[in-house]
VEXNUDREN-756292 format. One record per residue (C-alpha): residue number from 1; residue in three letters; x negated, y, z negated; chain. Coordinates in Angstrom, 2 decimals. Layout:
# VEXNUDREN-756292
NUM	ALA	X	Y	Z	A
...
END
This chain:
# VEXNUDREN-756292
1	UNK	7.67	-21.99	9.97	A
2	UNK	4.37	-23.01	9.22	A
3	UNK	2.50	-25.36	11.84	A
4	UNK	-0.12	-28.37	11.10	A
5	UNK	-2.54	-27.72	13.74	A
6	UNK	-4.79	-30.81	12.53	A
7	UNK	-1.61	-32.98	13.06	A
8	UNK	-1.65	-35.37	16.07	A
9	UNK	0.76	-33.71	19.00	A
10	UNK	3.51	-35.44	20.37	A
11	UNK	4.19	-36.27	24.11	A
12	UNK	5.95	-33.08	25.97	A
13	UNK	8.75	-36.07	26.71	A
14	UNK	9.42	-36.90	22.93	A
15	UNK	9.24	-33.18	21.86	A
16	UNK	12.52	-32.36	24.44	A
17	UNK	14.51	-35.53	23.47	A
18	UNK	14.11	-34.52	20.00	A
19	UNK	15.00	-30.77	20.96	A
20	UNK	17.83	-31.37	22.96	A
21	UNK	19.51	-33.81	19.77	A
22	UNK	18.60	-31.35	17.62	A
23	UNK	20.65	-28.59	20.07	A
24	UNK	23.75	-31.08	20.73	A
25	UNK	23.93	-31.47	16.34	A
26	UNK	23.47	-27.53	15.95	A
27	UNK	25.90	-26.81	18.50	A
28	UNK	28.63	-29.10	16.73	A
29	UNK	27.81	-27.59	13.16	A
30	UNK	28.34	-24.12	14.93	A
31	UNK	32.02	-24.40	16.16	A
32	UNK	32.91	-25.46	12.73	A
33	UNK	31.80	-22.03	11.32	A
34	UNK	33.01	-19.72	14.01	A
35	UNK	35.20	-17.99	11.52	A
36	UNK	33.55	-14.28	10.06	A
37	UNK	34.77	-12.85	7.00	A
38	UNK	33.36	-9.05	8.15	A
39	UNK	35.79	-6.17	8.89	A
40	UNK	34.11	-5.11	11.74	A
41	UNK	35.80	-0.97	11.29	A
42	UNK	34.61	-1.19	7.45	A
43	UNK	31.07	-2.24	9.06	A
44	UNK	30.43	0.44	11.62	A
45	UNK	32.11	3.65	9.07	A
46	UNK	28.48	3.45	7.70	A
47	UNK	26.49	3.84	10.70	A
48	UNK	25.58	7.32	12.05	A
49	UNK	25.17	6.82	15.78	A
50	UNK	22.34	9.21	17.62	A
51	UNK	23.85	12.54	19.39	A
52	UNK	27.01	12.61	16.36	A
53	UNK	28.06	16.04	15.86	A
54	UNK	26.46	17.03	12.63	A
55	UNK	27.54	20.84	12.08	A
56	UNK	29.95	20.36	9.52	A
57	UNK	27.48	18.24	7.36	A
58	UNK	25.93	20.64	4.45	A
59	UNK	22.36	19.87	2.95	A
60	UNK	22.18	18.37	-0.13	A
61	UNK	18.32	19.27	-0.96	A
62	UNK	17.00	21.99	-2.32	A
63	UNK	13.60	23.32	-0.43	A
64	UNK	10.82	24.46	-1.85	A
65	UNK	7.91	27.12	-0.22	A
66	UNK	4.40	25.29	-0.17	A
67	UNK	3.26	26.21	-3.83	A
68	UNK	-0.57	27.48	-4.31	A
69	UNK	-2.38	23.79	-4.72	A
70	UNK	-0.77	22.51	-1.34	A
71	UNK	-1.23	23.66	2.44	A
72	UNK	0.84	22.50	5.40	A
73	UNK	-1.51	20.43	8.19	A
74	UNK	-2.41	21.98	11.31	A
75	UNK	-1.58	18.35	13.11	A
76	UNK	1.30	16.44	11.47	A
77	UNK	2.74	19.82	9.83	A
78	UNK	3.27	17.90	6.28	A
79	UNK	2.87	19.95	2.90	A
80	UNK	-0.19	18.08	1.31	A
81	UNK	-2.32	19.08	-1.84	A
82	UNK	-5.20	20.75	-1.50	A
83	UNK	-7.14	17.69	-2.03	A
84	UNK	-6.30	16.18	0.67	A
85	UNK	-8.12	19.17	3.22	A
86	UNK	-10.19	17.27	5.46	A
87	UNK	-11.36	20.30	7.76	A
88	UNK	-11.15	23.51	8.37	A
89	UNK	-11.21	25.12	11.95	A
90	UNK	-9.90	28.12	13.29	A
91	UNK	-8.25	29.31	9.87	A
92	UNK	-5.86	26.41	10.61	A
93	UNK	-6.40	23.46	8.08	A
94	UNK	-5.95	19.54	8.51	A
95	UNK	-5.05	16.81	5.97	A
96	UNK	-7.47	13.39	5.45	A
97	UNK	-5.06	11.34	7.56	A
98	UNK	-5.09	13.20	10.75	A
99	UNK	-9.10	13.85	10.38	A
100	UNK	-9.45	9.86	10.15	A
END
């Protein structure tokens, strides 16, 4: 919500009588529409939770070696193009993004 700073404040006093009508009318709209229409079993079949047992699962990707335009950074260990070498030290070779 966007906020007017150039228009004139209000007394702390009327700002909580306002808030606390504005609490009692939510409060009454919100035990009219207590009622959710979610199956919470059909919800949760999609979520993966962290630790799951994943041995069974088979990769769907096929993996390619680093082809002859593209090296693998010394720092963040992605495959970037050759392009994209900001330095060279040691043999080992990093990408624009961790030389930055």
């Amino acid at each position: 919500m966007a906020t007017d700073y150039d228009a004139p404040r209000k007394p702390d006093e009327e700002t909580s009588e306002e808030s606390i009508e504005e609490l009692k009318s939510h409060r009454r709209t919100d035990k009219q529409s207590s009622v959710v229409d979610e199956d919470e079993a059909e919800a949760a079949e999609g979520f993966e939770l962290p630790g799951a047992d994943l041995s069974g699962e088979e990769l769907l990707v096929r993996v390619l070696p680093a082809q002859q335009d593209e090296f693998t950074c010394a720092s963040c260990f992605l495959v970037r193009h050759r392009s994209q070498v900001a330095k060279e030290k040691d043999g080992l070779l990093y990408c624009t993004d961790c030389e930055g």
